[in-house]
C-alpha positions in Angstrom: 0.0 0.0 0.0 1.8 3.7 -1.2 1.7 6.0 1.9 0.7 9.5 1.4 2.4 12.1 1.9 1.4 15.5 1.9 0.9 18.6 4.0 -0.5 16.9 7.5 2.8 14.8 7.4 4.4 17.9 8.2 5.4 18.7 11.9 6.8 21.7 13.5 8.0 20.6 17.3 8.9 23.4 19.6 12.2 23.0 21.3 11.4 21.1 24.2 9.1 18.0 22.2 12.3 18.2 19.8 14.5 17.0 22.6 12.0 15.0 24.2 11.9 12.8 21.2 15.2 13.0 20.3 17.1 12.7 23.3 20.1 10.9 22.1 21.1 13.9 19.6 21.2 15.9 22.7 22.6 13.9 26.0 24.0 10.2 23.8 22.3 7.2 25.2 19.8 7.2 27.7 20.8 3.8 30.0 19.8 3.5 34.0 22.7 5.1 35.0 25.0 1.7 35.3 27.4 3.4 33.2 29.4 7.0 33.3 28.1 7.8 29.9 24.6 7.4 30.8 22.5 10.2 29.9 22.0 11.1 33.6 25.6 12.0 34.0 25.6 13.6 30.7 22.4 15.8 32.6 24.8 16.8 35.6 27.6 17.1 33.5 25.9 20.2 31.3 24.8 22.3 34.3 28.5 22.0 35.6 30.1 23.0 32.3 28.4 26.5 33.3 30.1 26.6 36.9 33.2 25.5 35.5 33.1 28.4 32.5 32.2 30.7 35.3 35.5 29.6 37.5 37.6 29.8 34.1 37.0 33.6 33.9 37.9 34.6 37.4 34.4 34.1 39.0 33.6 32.0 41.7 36.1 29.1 43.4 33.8 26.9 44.8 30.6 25.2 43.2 28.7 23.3 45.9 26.8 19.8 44.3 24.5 17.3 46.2 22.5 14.4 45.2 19.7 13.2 47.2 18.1 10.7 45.5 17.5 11.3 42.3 17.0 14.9 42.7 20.3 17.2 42.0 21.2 20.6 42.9 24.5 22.5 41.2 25.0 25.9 43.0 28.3 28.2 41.8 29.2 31.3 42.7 29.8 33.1 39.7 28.5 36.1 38.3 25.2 34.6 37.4 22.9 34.7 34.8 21.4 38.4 33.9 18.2 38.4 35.6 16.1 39.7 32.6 17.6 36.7 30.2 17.1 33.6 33.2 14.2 32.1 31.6 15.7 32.6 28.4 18.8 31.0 28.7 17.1 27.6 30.0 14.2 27.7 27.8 15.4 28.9 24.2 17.6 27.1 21.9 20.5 29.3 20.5 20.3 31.8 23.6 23.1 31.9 25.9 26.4 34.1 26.5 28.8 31.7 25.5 28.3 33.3 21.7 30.4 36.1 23.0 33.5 35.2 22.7 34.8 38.4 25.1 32.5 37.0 27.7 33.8 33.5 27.6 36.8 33.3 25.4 37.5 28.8 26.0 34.3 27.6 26.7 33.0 24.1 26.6 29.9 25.2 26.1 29.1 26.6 22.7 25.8 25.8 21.3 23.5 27.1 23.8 21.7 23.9 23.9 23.1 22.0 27.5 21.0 23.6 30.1 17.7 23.4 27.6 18.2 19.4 27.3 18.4 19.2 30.8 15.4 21.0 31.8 13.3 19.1 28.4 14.4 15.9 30.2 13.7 16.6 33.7 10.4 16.3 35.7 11.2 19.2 37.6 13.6 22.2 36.6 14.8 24.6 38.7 17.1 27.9 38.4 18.2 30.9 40.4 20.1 33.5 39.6 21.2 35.8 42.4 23.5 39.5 41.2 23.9 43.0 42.7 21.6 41.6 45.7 18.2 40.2 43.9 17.2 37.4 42.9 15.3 35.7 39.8 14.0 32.3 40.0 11.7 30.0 37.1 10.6 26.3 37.8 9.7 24.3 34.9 8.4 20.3 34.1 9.6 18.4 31.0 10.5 21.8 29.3 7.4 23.8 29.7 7.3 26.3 32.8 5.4 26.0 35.5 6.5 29.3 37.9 8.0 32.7 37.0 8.9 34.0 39.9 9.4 38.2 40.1 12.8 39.6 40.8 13.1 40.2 44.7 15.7 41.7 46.8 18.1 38.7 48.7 21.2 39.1 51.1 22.5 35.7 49.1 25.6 35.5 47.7 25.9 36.0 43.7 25.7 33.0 41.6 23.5 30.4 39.7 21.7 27.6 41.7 20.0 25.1 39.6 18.3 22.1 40.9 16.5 19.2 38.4 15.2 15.7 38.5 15.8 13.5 35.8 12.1 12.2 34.0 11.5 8.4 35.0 9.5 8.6 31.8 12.8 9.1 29.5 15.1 7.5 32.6 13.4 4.5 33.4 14.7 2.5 37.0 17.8 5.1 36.4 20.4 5.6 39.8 23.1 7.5 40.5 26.1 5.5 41.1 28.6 7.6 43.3 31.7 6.3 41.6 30.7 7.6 38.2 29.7 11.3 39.4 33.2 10.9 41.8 35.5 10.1 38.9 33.7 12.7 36.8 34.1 15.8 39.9 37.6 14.6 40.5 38.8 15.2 36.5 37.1 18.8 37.0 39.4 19.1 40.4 42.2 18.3 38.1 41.9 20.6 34.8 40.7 23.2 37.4 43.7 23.8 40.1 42.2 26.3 42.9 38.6 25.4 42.3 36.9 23.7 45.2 33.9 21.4 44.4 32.0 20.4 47.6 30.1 17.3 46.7 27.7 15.2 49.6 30.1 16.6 52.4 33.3 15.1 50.7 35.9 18.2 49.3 37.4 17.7 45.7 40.5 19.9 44.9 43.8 19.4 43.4 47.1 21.5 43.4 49.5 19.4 40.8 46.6 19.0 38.4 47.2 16.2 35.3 50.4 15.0 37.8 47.8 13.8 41.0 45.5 12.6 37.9 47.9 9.8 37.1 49.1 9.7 40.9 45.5 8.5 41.5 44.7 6.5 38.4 48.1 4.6 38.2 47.4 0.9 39.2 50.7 0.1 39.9 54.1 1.9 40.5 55.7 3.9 37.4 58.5 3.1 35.8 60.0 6.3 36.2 58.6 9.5 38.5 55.4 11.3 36.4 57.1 13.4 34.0 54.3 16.8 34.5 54.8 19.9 32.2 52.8 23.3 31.4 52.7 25.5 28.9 50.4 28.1 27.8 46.9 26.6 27.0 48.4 22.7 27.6 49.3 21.0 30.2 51.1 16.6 29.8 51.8 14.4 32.8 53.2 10.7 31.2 54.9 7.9 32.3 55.6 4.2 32.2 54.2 1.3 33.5 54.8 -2.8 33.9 51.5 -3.1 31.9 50.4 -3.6 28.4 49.0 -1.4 25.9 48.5 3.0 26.4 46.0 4.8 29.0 45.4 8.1 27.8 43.1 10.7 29.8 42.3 13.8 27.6 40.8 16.7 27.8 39.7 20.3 26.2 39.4 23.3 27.8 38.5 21.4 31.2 36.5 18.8 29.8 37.1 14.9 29.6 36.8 13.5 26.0 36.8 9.4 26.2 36.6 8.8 23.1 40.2 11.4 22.3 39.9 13.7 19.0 42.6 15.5 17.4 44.5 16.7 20.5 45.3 13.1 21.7 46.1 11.5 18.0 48.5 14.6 17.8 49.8 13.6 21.2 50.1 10.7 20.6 52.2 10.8 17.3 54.6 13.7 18.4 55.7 11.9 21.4 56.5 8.8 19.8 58.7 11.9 17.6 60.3 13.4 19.9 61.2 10.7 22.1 62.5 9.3 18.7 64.8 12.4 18.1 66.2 12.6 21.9 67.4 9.2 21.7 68.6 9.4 18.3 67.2 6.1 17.4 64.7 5.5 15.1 62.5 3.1 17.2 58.7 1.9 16.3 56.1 4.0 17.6 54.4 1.1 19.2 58.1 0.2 21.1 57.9 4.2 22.6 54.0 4.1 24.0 53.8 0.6 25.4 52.5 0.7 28.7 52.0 4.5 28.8 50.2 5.9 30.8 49.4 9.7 29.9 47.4 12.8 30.6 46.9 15.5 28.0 44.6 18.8 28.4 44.6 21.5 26.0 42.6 25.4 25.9 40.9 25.8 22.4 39.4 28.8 21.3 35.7 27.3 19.8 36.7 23.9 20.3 34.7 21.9 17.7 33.0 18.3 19.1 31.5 15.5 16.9 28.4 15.4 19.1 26.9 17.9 21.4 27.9 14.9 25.0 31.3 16.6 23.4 33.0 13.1 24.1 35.4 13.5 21.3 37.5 16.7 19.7 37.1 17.3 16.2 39.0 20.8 16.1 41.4 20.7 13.1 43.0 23.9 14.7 44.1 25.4 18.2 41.9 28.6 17.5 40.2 29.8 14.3 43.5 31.2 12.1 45.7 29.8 14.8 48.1 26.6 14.3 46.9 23.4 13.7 46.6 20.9 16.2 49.3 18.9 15.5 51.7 21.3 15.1 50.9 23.2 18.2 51.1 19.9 20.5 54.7 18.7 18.5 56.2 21.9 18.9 55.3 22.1 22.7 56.8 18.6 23.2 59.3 19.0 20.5 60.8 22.0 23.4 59.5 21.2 26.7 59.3 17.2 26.9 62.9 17.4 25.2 64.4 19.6 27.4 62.8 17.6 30.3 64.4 14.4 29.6 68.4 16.4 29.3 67.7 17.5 32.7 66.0 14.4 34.3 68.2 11.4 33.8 66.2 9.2 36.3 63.4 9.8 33.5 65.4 9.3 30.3 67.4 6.1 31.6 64.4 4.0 32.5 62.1 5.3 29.9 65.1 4.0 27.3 65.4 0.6 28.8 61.8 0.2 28.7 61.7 1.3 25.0 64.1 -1.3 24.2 62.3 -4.3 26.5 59.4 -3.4 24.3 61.2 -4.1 21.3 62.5 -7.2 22.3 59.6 -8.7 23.0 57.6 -7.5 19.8 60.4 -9.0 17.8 60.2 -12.4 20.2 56.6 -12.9 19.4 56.7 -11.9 15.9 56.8 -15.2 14.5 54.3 -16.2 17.4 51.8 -13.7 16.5 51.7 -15.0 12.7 51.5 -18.3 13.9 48.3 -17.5 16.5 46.9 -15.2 13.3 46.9 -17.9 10.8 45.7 -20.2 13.7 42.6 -18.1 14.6 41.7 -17.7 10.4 41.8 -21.3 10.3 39.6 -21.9 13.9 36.8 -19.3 13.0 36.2 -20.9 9.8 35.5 -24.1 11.1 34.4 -24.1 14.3 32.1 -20.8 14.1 33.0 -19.5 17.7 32.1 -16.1 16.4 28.8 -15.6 15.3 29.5 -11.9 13.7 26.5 -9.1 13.8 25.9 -7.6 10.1 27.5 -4.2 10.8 30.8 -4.3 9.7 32.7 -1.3 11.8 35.3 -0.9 9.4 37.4 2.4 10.0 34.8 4.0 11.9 34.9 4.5 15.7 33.5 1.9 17.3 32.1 3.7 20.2 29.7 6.1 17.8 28.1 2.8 17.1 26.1 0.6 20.0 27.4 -3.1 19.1 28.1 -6.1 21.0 29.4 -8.5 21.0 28.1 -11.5 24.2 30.6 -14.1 25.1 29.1 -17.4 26.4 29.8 -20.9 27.8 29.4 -23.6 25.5 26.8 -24.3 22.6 23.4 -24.1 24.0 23.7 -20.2 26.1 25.1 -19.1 23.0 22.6 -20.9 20.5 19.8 -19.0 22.5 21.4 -15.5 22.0 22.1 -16.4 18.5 18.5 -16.8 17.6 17.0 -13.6 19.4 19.8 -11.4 18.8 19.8 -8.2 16.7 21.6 -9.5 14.0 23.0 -5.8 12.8 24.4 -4.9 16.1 25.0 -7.8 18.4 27.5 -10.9 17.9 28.1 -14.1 19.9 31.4 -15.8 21.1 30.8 -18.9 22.5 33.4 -20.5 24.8 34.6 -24.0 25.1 34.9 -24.9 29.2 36.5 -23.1 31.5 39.2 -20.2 30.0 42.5 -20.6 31.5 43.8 -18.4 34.8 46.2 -16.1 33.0 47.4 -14.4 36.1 50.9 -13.8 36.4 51.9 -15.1 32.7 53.1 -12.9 29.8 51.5 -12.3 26.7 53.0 -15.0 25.0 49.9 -17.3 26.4 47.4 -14.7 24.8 48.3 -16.1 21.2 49.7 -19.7 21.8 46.4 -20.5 24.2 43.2 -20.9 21.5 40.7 -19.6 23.5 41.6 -16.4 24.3 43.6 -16.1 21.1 40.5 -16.5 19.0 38.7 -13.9 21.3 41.9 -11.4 20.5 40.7 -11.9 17.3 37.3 -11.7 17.3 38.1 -8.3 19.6 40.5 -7.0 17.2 42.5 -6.3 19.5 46.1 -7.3 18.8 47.5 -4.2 18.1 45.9 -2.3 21.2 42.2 -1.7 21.7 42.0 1.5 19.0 40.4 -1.2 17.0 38.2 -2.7 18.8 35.1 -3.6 17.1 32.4 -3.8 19.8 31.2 -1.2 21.9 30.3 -3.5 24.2 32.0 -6.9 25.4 29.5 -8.5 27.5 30.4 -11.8 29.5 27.3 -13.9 29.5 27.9 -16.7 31.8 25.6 -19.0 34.0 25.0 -17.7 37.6 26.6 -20.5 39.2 29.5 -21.6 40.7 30.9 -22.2 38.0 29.6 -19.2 36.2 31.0 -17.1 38.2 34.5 -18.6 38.0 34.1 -18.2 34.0 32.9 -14.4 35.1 36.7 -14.0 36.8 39.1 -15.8 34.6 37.6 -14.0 32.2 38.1 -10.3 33.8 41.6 -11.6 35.0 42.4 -11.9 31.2 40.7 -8.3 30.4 42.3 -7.0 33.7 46.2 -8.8 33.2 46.3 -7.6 29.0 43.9 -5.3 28.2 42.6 -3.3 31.2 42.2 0.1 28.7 38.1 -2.0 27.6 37.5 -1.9 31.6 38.9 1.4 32.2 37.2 2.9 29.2 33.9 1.3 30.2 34.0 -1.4 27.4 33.2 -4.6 30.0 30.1 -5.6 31.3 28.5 -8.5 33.0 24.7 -9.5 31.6 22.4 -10.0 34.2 19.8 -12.7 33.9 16.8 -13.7 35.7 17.4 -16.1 38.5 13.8 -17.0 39.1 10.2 -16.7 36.9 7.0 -16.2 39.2 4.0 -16.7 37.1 0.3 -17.2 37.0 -2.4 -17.4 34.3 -3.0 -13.5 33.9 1.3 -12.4 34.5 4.7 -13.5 34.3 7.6 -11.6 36.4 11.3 -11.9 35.9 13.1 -11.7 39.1 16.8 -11.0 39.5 17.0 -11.6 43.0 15.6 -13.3 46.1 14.1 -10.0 47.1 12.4 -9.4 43.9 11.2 -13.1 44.1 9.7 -12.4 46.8 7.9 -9.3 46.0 6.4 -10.8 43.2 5.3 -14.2 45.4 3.2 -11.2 47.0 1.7 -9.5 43.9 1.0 -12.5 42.1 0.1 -15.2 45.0 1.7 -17.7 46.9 -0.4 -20.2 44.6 2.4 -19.1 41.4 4.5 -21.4 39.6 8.0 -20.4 40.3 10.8 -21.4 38.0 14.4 -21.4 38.8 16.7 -21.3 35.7 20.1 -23.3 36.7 21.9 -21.7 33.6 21.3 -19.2 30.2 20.9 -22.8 28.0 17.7 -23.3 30.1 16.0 -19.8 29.3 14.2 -20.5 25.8 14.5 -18.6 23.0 11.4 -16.8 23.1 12.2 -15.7 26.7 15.6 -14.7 26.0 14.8 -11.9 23.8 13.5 -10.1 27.1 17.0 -10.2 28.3 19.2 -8.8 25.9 16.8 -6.3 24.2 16.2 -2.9 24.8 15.2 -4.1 28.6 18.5 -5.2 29.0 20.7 -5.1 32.2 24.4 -4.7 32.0 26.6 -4.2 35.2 29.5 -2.3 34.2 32.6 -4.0 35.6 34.7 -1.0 37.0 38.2 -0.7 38.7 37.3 0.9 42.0 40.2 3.0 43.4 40.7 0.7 46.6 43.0 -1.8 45.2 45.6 -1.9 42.3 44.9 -4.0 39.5 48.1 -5.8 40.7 47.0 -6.4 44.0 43.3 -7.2 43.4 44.8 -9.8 41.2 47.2 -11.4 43.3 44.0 -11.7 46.0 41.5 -13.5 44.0 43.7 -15.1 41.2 47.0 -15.9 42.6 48.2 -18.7 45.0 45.7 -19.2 47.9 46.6 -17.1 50.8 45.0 -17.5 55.0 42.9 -14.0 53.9 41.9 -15.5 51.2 40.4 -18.4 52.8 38.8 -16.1 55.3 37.1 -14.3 52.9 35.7 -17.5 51.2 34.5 -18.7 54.2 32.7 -15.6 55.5 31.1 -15.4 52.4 29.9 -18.9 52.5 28.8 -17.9 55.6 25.9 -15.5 53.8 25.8 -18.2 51.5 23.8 -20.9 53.7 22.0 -18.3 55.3 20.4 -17.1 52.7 19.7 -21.0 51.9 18.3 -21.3 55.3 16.0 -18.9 55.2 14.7 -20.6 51.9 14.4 -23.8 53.5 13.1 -22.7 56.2 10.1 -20.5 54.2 9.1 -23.8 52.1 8.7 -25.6 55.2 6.3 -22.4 56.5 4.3 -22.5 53.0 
């Protein structure tokens, strides 16, 4: 049948139903707040860029935050917003000061669109302006406003308060999860030395900026002491590590870009250069930046972003007529880093041996790598492990595309997700047994063992995780006993070689349904004992429950509720608490009396929580 099309197919939104029903244009993904780049922290994340802008021109040290609930409140004390123009500037797309360049001449902040995203997607939306002692103040739901208050007189100090509450109707069963809003204050502490940020009665603030960035990052010792220098509009803090691969934190004009840009590809090249002209030596680029570990922050007079979450630099230039990128980062280096290392010999010494350890062991594993390639050509033909999705990523950034990619224990987990999957966007790895317990061994075992050699492949990862052609590596195991050992020998691999896809938020865990409550009229998944028995009292005591012992049990048909758009990832994410080293050598290394202690307090909960089971049958 030909569908018309003709005048009435025509819509004009208003700014607000625009975002509304195109959120992801505006704030990324959406998510429940599981992971940093959730749209929630994208929400808090646009009303700070403001405070921060504010502190950049001289105004205001401190910006207070709390978060109770799911209600947030962001309160700076900066010159704040002309009292004639509040409504405007949180209500109308394209208003804002940030067009003058005099007024704020390195913004983040360019498109007057952050603050009008967040009140479109927030139930309630709050803001006060307070200057020259009065005070303007507008409440709003989901865009459209709801109170315009009149300017009155006030003894408060100057400055911008605004408070919002995410909408549970675009959010649903979002959270705040205090590590992602902490990681996120703390890189503000950092590109901002002298700013105080006072969040939930804990004080962030940093005095050696990129330097106590890496300090607190660093999962092990250094190599050599953080190399940490400044210039006008940049600021580099690097080093070396034990590890594989390169870390990189970057950032423009005080905010965090995951996903890099210009400014850390030209970092990235003109170190490998000048650390190549020092030495007078003309190693491989991939020799100089293994196991780096770097910071890079750079000032950029209208900084251009490939999306408005601003999660990746596009700027071909340093300012509009200025020098390119690249050449202002290599000449900075090509002075400072150089004269660095002739006055730092307990820099240049180690660096240099580490450089030529690196190359040793490329060339060692040359012929092993070849070996393992042709090895894993050979193995996916044949055995089918990987079960690709349609979308071939090609060159293009992985992470602008939501693919992934679920790796599974044996044939009958995986053939379930195989037959519900989104074929364009999701792909399958199914394992054979138990993976092997690569703590403590070298690299070498990555491409001479066939399990995880074949997953390096299906990854793309040998060459670093640049290439990495999933957004998301999900481990999909039973939840067991032994699913949960798969769970760690798996993360020990990710953790030991490639612990750039946890840091950068590429590893999760999929949560399935331990239990199904049903009766004639309902059927609840429940992911939990507590949610087990919630729905025992919605849906009677009289309703069938089912316990599923593994994924290979869950049908097809009932699969597709799991790993659709209701599905539940927990992020696996590298607290600050322990070093990767450490948290390794706890649970993965030779057994230890703590060890044991912990194992046995936590079978402890274990039959407990059995008990109590038992003991409600019995009851019932």
């Amino acid at each position: 049948m030909e569908v018309e099309y003709n005048e009435d197919n025509i819509r004009t939104l208003d700014w607000s139903e625009h975002i509304r029903m195109r959120p992801g244009m505006y704030i990324g993904k959406l998510g429940d707040g599981s992971s940093a780049d959730d749209g929630i922290y994208i929400l808090i994340k646009e009303i700070l860029d403001n405070s921060i802008d504010e502190f950049v021109m001289g105004n205001g040290r401190t910006i207070d935050v709390s978060i109770k609930g799911n209600e947030v409140k962001v309160r700076d004390y900066g010159r704040g917003i002309p009292l004639g123009k509040v409504i405007d500037c949180v209500s109308k797309i394209n208003t804002g000061g940030k067009y003058d360049s005099k007024a704020f001449k390195k913004s983040v902040g360019l498109n007057g669109v952050g603050t009008k995203a967040v009140n479109a997607l927030s139930s309630y939306f709050k803001v006060e302006s307070v200057r020259e002692g009065k005070i303007k103040a507008a409440e709003f739901s989901k865009g459209q406003i709801t109170v315009d208050s009149d300017i009155e007189e006030t003894a408060a100090r100057k400055g911008t308060r605004t408070t919002f509450i995410p909408d549970d109707s675009v959010f649903p069963t979002y959270a705040f999860k205090h590590e992602h809003v902490d990681r996120m204050l703390w890189n503000y502490a950092y590109l901002n030395r002298g700013l105080v940020i006072n969040f939930n009665g804990e004080r962030y603030e940093s005095k050696n900026g990129l330097k106590d960035l890496l300090e607190r990052n660093l999962d092990e010792e250094p190599l050599y002491p953080i190399l940490h220098i400044e210039g006008e509009d940049i600021e580099v803090a690097l080093t070396h590590t034990h590890g594989y691969g390169e870390d990189y934190y970057s950032f423009v004009n005080g905010q965090f870009t995951p996903q890099g840009g210009t400014h850390q590809t030209a970092f990235r090249e003109s170190v490998a250069r000048v650390i190549r002209d020092y030495y007078g030596k003309n190693f491989e680029s991939q020799d100089i930046r293994s196991s780096i570990t770097a910071a890079v922050s750079v000032k950029v007079m209208e900084p251009v972003f490939e999306s408005q979450t601003k999660t990746k630099l596009g700027s071909q230039d340093i300012a509009p007529g200025g020098p390119s990128m690249r050449a202002f980062i290599n000449d900075f280096l090509s002075r400072e880093l150089d004269n660095y290392l002739h006055k730092h010999p307990e820099v240049a010494d180690p660096l240099l041996k580490k450089i030529l350890q690196s190359e040793r062991e490329r060339k060692e594993m040359a012929g092993i790598k070849k070996l393992a390639r042709d090895r894993a050509k050979k193995a996916s033909l044949h055995n089918k492990k990987l079960r690709d999705c349609r979308l071939h990523l090609g060159d293009k950034d992985p992470r602008s595309i939501d693919t992934s990619i679920f790796i599974c224990e044996g044939d009958s987990a995986s053939g379930s997700i195989t037959k519900i999957r989104d074929v364009n966007t999701q792909a399958v790895f199914s394992l054979k047994g138990k993976p092997l317990n690569t703590y403590g061994l070298t690299k070498k075992i990555v491409y001479e063992n066939e399990e995880f050699n074949l997953l390096q492949a299906a990854l793309n990862i040998e060459d670093g995780i640049e290439n990495l052609r999933y957004n998301n590596v999900v481990i999909s195991t039973d939840a067991d006993v032994d699913g949960m050992h798969i769970r760690l020998l798996l993360i020990t691999f990710f953790l030991q070689f490639f612990p750039e896809i946890i840091k950068q938020g590429h590893l999760y865990v999929l949560q399935t349904p331990l239990f199904r409550v049903r009766n004639k009229k309902e059927t609840i998944y429940c992911y939990s004992e507590e949610e087990r028995r919630e729905a025992l009292v919605k849906l009677g005591k009289n309703a069938e429950i089912t316990r599923f012992k593994g994924l290979g049990e869950i049908s097809p048909d009932e699969f597709k509720h799991f790993v659709g758009k209701d599905i539940r990832l927990d992020p696996v994410v590298i607290g600050h608490d322990f070093a990767i080293k450490e948290l390794l050598s706890f649970y993965m290394g030779k057994n230890t009396p703590d060890r044991q202690e912990f194992i046995i307090e936590n079978l402890k909960v274990e039959k407990d929580t059995v008990d109590e089971e038992i003991a409600e049958k019995e009851l019932t």
